[in-house]
PDB file with SEQRES, HELIX, SHEET and CRYST1 records, atoms N, CA, C and O in Angstrom:
SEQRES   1 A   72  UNK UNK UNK UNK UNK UNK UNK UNK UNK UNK UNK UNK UNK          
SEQRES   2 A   72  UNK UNK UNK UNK UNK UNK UNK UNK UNK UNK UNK UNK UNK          
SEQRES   3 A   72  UNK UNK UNK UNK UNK UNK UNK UNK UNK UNK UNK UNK UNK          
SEQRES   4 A   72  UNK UNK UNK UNK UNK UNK UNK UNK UNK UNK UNK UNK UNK          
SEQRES   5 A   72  UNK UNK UNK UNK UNK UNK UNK UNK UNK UNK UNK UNK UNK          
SEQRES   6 A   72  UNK UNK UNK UNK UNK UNK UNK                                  
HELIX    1 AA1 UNK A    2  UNK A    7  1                                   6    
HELIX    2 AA2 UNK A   28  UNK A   31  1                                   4    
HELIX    3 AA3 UNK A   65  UNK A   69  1                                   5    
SHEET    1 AA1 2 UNK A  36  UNK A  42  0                                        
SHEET    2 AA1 2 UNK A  55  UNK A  61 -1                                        
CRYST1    1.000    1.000    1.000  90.00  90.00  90.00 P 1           1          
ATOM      1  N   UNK A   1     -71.490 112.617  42.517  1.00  0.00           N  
ATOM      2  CA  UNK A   1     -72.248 111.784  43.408  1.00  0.00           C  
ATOM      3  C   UNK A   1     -71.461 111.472  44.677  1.00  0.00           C  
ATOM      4  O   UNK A   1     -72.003 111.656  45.767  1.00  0.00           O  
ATOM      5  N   UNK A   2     -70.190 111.001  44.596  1.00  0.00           N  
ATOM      6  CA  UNK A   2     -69.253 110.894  45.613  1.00  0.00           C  
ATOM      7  C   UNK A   2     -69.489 112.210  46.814  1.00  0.00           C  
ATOM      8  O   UNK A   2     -69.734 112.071  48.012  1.00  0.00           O  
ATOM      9  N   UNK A   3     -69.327 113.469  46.047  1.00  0.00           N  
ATOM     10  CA  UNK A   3     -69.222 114.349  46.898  1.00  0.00           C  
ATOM     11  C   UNK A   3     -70.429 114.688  47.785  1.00  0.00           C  
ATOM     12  O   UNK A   3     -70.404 115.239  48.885  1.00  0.00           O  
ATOM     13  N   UNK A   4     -71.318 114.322  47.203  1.00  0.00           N  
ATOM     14  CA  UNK A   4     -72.751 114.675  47.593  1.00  0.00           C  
ATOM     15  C   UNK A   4     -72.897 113.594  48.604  1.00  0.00           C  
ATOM     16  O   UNK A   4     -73.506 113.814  49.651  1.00  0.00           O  
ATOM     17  N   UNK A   5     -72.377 112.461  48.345  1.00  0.00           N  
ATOM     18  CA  UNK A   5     -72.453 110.750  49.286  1.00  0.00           C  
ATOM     19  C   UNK A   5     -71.733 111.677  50.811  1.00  0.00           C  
ATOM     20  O   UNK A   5     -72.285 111.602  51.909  1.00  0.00           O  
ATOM     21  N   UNK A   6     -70.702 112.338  50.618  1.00  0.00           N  
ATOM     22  CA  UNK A   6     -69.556 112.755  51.685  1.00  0.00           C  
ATOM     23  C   UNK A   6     -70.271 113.466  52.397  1.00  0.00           C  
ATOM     24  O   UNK A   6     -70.318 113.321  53.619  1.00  0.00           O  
ATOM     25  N   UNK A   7     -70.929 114.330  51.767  1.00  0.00           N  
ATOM     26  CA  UNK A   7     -72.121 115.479  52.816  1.00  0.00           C  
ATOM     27  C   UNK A   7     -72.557 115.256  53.603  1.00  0.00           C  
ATOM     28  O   UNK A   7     -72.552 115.948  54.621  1.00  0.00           O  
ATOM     29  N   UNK A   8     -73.310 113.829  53.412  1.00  0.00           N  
ATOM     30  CA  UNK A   8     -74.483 113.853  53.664  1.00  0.00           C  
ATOM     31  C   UNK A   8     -74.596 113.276  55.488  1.00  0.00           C  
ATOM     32  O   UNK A   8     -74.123 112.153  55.666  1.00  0.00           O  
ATOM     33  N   UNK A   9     -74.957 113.717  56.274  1.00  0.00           N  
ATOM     34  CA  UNK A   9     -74.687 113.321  57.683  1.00  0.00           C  
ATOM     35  C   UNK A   9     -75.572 111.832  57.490  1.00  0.00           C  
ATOM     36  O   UNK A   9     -76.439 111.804  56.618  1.00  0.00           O  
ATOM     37  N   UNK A  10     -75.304 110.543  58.378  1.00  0.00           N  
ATOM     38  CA  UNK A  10     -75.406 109.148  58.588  1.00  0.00           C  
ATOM     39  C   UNK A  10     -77.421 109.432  58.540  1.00  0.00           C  
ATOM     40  O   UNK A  10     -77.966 110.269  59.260  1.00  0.00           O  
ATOM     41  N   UNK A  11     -77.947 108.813  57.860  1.00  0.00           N  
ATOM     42  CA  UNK A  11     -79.755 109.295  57.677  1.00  0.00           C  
ATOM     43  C   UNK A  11     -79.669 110.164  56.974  1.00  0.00           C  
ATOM     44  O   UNK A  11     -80.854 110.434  56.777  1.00  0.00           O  
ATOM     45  N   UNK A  12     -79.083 110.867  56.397  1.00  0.00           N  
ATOM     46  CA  UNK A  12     -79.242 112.192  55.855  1.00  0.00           C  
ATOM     47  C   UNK A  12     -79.748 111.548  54.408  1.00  0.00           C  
ATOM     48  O   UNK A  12     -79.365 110.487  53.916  1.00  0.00           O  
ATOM     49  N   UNK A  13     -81.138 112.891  53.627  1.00  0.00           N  
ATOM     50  CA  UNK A  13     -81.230 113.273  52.682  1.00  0.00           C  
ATOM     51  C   UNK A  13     -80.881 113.694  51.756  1.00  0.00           C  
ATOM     52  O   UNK A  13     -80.612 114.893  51.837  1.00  0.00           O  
ATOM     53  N   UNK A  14     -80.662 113.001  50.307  1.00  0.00           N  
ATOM     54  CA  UNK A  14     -80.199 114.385  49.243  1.00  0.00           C  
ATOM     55  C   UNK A  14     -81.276 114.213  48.021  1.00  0.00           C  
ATOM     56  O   UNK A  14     -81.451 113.341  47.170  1.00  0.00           O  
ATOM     57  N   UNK A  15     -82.009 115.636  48.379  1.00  0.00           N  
ATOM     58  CA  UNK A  15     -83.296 115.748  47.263  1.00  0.00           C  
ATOM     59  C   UNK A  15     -82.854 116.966  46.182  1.00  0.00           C  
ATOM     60  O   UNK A  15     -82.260 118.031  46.351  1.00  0.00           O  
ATOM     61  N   UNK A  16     -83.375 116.361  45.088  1.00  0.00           N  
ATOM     62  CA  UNK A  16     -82.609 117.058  43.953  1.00  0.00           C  
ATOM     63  C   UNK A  16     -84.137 117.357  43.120  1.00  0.00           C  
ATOM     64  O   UNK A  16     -85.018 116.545  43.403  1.00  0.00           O  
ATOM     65  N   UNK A  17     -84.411 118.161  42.391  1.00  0.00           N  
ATOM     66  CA  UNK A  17     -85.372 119.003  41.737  1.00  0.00           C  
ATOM     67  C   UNK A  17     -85.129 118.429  40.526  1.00  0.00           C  
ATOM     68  O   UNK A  17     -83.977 118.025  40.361  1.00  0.00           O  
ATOM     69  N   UNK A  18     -86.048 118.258  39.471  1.00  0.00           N  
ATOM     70  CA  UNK A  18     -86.229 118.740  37.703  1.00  0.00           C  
ATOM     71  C   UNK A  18     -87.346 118.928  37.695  1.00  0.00           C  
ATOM     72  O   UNK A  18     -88.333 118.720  38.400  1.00  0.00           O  
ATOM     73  N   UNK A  19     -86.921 119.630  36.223  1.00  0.00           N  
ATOM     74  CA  UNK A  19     -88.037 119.963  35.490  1.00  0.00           C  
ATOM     75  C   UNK A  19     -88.542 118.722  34.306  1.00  0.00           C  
ATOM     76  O   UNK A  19     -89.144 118.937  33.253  1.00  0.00           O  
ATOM     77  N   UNK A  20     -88.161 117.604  34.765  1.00  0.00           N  
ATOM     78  CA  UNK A  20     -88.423 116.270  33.414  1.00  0.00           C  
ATOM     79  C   UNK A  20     -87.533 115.263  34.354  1.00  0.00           C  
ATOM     80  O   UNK A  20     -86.517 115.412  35.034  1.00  0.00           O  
ATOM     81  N   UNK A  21     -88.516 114.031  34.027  1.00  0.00           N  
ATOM     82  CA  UNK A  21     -87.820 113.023  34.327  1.00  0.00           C  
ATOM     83  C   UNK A  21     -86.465 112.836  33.716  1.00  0.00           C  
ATOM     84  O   UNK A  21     -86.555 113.457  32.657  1.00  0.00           O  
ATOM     85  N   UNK A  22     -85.108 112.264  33.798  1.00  0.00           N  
ATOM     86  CA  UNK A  22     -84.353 111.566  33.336  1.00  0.00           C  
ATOM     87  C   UNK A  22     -83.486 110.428  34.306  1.00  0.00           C  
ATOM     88  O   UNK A  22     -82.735 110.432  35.281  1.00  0.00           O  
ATOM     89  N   UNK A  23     -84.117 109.458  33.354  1.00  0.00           N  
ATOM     90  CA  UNK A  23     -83.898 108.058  33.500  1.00  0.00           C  
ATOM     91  C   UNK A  23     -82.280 107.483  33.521  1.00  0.00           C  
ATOM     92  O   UNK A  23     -81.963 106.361  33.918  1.00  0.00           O  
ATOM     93  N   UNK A  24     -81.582 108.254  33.132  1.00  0.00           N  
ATOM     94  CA  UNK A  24     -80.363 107.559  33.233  1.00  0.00           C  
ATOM     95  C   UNK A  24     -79.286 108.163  34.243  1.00  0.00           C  
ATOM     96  O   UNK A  24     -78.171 107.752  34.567  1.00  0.00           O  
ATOM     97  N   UNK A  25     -80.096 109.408  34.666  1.00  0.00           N  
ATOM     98  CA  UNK A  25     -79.855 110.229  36.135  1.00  0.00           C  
ATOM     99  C   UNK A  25     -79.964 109.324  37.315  1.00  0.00           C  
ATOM    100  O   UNK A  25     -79.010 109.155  38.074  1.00  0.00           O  
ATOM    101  N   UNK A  26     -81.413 108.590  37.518  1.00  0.00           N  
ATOM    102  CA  UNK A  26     -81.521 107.718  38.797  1.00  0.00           C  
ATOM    103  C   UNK A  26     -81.217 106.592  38.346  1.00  0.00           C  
ATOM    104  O   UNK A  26     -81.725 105.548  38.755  1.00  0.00           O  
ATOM    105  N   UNK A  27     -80.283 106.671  37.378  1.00  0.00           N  
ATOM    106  CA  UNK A  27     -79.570 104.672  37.753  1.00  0.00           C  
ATOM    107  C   UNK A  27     -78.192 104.839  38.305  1.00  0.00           C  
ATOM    108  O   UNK A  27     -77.509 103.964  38.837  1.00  0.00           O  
ATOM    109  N   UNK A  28     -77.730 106.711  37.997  1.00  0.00           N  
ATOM    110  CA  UNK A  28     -76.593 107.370  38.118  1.00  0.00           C  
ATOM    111  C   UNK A  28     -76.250 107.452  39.869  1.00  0.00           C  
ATOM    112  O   UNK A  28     -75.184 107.373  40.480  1.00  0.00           O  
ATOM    113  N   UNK A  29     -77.805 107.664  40.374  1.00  0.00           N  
ATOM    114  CA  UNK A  29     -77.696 107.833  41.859  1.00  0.00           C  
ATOM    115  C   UNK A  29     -77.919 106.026  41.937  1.00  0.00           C  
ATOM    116  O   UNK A  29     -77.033 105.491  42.603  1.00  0.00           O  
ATOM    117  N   UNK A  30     -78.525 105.464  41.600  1.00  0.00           N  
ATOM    118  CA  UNK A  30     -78.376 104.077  42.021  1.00  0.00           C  
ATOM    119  C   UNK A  30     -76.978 103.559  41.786  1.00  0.00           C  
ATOM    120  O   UNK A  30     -76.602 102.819  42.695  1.00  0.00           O  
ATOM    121  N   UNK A  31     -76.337 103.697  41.071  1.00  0.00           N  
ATOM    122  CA  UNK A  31     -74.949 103.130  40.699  1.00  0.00           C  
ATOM    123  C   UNK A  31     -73.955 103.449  41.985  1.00  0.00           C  
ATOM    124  O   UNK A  31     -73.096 102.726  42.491  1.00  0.00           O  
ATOM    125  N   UNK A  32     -74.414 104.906  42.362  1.00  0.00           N  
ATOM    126  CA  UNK A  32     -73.418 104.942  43.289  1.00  0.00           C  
ATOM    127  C   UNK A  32     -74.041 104.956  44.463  1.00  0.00           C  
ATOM    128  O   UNK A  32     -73.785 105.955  45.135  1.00  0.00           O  
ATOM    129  N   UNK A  33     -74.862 104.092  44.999  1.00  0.00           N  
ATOM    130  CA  UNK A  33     -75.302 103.371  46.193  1.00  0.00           C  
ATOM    131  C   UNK A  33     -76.075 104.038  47.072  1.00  0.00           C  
ATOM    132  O   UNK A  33     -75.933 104.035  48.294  1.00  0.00           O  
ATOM    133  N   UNK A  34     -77.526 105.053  45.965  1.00  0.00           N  
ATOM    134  CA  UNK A  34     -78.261 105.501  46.405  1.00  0.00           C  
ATOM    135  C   UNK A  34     -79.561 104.609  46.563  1.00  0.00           C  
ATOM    136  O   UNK A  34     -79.787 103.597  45.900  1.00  0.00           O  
ATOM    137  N   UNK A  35     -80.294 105.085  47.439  1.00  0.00           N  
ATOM    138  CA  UNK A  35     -81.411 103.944  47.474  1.00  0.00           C  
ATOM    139  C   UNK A  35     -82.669 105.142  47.045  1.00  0.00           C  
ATOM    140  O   UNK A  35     -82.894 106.059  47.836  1.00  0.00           O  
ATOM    141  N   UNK A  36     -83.373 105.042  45.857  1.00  0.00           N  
ATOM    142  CA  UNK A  36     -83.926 106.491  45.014  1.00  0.00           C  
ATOM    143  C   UNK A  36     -85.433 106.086  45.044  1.00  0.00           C  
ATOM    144  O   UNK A  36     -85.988 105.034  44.730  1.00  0.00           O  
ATOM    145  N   UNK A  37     -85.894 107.233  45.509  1.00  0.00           N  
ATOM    146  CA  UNK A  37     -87.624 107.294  45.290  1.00  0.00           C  
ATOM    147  C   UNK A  37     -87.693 108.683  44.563  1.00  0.00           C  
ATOM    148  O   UNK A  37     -87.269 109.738  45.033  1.00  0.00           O  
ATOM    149  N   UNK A  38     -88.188 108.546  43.560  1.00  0.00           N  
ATOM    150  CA  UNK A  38     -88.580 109.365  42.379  1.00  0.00           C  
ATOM    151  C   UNK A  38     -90.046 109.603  42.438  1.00  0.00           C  
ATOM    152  O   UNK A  38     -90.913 108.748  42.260  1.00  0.00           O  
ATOM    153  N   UNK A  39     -90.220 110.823  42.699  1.00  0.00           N  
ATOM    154  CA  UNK A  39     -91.530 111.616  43.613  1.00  0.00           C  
ATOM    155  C   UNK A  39     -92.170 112.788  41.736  1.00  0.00           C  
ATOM    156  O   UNK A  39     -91.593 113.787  41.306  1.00  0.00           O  
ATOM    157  N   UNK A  40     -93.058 112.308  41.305  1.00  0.00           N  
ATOM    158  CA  UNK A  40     -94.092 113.152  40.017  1.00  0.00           C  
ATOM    159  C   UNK A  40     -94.862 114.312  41.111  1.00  0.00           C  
ATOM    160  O   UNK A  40     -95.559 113.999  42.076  1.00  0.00           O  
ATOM    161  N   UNK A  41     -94.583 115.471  40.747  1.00  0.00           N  
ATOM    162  CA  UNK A  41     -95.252 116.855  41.158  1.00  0.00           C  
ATOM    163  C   UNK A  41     -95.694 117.690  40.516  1.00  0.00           C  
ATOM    164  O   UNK A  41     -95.026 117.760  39.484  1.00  0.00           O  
ATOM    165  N   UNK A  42     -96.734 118.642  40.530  1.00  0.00           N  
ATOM    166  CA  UNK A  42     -97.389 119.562  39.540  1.00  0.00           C  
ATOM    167  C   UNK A  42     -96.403 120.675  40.153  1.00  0.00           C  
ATOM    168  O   UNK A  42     -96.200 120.645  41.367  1.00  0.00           O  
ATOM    169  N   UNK A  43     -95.682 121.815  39.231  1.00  0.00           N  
ATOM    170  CA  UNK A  43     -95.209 122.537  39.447  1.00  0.00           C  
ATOM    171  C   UNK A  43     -96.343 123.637  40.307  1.00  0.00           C  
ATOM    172  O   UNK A  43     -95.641 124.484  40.858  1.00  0.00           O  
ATOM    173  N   UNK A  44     -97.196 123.789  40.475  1.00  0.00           N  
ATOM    174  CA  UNK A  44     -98.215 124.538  41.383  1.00  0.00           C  
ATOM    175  C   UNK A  44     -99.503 124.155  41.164  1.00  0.00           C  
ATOM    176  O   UNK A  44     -99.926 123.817  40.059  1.00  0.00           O  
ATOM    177  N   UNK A  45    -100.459 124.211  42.655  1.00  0.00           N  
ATOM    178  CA  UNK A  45    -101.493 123.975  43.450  1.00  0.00           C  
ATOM    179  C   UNK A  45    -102.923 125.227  43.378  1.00  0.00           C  
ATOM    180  O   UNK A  45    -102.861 126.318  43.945  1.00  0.00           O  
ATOM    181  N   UNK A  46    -103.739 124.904  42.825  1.00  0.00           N  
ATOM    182  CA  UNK A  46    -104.883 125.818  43.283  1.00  0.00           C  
ATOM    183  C   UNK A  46    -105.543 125.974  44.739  1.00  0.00           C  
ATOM    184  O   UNK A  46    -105.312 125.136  45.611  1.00  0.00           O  
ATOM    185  N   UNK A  47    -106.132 126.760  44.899  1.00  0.00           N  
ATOM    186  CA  UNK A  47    -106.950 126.951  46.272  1.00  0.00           C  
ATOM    187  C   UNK A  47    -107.354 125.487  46.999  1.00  0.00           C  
ATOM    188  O   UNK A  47    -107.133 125.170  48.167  1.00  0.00           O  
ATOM    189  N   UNK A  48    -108.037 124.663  45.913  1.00  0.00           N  
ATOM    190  CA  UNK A  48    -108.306 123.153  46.591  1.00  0.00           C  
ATOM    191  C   UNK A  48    -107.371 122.049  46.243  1.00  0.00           C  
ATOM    192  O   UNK A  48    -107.626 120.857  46.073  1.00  0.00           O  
ATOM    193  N   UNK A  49    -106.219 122.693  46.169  1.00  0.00           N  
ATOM    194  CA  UNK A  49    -105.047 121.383  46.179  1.00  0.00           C  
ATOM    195  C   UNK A  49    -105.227 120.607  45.001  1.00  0.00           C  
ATOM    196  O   UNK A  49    -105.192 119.383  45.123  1.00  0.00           O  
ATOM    197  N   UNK A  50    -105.442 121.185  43.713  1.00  0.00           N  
ATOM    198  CA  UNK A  50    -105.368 120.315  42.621  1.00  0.00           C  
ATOM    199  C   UNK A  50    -104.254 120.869  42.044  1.00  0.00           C  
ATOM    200  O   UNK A  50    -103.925 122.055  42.068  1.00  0.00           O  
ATOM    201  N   UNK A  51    -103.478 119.599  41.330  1.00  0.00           N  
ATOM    202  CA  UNK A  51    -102.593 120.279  40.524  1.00  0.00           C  
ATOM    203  C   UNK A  51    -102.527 120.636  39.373  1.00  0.00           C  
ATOM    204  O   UNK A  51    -102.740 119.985  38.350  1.00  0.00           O  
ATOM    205  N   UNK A  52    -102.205 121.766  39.513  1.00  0.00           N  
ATOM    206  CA  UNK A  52    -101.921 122.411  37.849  1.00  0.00           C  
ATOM    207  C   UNK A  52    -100.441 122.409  37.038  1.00  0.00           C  
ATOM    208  O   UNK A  52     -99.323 122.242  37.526  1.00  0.00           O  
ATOM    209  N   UNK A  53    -100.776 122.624  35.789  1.00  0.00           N  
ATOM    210  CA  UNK A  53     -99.269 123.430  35.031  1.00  0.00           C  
ATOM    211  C   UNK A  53     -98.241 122.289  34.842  1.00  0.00           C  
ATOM    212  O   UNK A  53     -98.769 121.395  35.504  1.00  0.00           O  
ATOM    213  N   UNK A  54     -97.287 121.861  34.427  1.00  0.00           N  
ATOM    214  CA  UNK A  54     -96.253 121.189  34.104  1.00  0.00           C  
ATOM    215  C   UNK A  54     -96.283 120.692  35.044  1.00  0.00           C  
ATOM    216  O   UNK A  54     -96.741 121.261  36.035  1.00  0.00           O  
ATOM    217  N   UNK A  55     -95.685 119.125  35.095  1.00  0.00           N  
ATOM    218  CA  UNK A  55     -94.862 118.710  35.962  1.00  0.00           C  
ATOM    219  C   UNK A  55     -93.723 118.190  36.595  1.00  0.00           C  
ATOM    220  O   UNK A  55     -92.926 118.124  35.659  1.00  0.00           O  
ATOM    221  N   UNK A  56     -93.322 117.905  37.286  1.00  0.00           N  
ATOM    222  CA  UNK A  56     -91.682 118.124  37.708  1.00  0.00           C  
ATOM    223  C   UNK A  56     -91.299 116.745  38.322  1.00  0.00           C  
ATOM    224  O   UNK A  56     -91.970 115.735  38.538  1.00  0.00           O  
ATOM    225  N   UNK A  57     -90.486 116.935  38.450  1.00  0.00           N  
ATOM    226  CA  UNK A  57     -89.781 115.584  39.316  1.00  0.00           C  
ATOM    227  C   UNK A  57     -88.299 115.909  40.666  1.00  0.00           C  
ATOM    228  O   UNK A  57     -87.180 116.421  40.623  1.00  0.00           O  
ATOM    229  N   UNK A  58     -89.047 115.344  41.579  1.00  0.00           N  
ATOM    230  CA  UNK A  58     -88.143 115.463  42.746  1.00  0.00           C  
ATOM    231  C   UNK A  58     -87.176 113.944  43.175  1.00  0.00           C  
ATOM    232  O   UNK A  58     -87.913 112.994  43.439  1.00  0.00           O  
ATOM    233  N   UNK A  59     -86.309 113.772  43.227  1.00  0.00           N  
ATOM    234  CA  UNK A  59     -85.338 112.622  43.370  1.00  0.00           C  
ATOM    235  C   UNK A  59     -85.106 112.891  45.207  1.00  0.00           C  
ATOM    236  O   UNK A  59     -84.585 113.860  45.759  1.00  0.00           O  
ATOM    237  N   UNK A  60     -85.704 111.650  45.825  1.00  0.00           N  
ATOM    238  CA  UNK A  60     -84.795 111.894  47.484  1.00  0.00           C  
ATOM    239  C   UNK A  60     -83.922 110.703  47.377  1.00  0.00           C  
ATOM    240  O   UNK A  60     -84.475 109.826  46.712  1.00  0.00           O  
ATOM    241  N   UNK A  61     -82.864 110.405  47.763  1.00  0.00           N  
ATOM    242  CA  UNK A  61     -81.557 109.610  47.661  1.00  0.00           C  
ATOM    243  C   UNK A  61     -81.105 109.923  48.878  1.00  0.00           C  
ATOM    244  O   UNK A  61     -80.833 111.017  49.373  1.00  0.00           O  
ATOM    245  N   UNK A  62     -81.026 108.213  49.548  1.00  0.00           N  
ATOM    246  CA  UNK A  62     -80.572 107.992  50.795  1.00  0.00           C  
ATOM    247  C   UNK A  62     -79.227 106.974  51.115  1.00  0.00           C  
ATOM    248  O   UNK A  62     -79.562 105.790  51.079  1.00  0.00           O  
ATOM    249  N   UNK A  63     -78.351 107.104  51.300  1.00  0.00           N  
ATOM    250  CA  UNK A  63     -77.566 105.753  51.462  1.00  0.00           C  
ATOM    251  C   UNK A  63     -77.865 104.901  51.905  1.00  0.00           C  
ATOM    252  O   UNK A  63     -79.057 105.080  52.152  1.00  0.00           O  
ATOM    253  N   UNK A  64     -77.523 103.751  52.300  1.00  0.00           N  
ATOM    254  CA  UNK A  64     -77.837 102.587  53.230  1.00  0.00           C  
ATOM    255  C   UNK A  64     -76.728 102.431  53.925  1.00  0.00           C  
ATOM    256  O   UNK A  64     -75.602 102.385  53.430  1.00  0.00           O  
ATOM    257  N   UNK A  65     -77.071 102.317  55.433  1.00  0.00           N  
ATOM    258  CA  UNK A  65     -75.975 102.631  56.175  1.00  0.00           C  
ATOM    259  C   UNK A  65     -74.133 101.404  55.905  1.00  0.00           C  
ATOM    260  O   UNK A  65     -72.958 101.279  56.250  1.00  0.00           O  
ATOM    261  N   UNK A  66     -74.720 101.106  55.450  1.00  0.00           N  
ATOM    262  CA  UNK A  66     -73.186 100.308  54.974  1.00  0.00           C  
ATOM    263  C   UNK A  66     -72.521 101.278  53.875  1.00  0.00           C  
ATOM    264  O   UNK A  66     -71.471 101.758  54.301  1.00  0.00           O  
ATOM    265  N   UNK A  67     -72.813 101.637  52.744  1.00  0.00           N  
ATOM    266  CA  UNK A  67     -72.387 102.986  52.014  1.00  0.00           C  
ATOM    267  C   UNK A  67     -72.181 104.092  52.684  1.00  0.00           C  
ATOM    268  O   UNK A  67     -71.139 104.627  52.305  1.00  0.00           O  
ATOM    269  N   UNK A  68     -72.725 104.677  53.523  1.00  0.00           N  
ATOM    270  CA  UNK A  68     -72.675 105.710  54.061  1.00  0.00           C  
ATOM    271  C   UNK A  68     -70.852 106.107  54.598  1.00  0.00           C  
ATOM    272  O   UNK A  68     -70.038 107.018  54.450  1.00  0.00           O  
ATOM    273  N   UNK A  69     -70.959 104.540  55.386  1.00  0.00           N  
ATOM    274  CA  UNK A  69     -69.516 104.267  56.327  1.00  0.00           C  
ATOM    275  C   UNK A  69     -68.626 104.006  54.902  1.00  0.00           C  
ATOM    276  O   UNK A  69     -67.425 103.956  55.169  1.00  0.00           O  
ATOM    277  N   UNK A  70     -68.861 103.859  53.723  1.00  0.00           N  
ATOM    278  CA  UNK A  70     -67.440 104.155  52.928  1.00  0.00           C  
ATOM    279  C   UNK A  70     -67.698 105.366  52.070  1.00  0.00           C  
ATOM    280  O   UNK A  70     -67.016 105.554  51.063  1.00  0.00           O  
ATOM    281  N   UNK A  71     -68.588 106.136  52.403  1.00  0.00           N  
ATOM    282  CA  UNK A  71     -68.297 107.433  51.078  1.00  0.00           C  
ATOM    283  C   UNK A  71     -67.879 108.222  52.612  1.00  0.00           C  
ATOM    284  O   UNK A  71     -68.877 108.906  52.841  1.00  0.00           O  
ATOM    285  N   UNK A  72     -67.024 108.413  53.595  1.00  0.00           N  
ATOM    286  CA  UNK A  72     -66.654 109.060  54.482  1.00  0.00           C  
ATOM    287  C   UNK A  72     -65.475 109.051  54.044  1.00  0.00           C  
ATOM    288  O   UNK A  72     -64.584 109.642  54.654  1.00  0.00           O  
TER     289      UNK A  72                                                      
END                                                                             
């Protein structure tokens, strides 16, 4: 998480993919001073935008600019 915190340019994004929620993942990015919106997705779309098939989970994790200035 640290390293990923270091990447990330000041506003910058870090969106991470699954295939299943896990819950003790986004307390993992919260712990280390992510601010986490946990986004439910159908792994694929028909012709009229319904979703089909399994679904997935996308994590976007943002710092808050006071974190930002110490994972540098």
């Amino acid at each position: 998480m640290r390293a990923a915190a270091r990447a990330l340019r000041p506003g910058g994004v870090l969106a991470i993919w699954s295939a299943a929620r896990d819950e003790a993942f986004t307390q993992r990015l919260k712990a280390a001073g992510f601010a986490v919106d946990e986004v439910t997705v159908y792994a694929r779309y028909d012709k009229q935008g319904n979703g089909k098939g399994a679904k997935h989970v996308i994590w976007f994790a943002k710092l808050d600019a006071e974190r930002q200035d110490t994972a540098l």
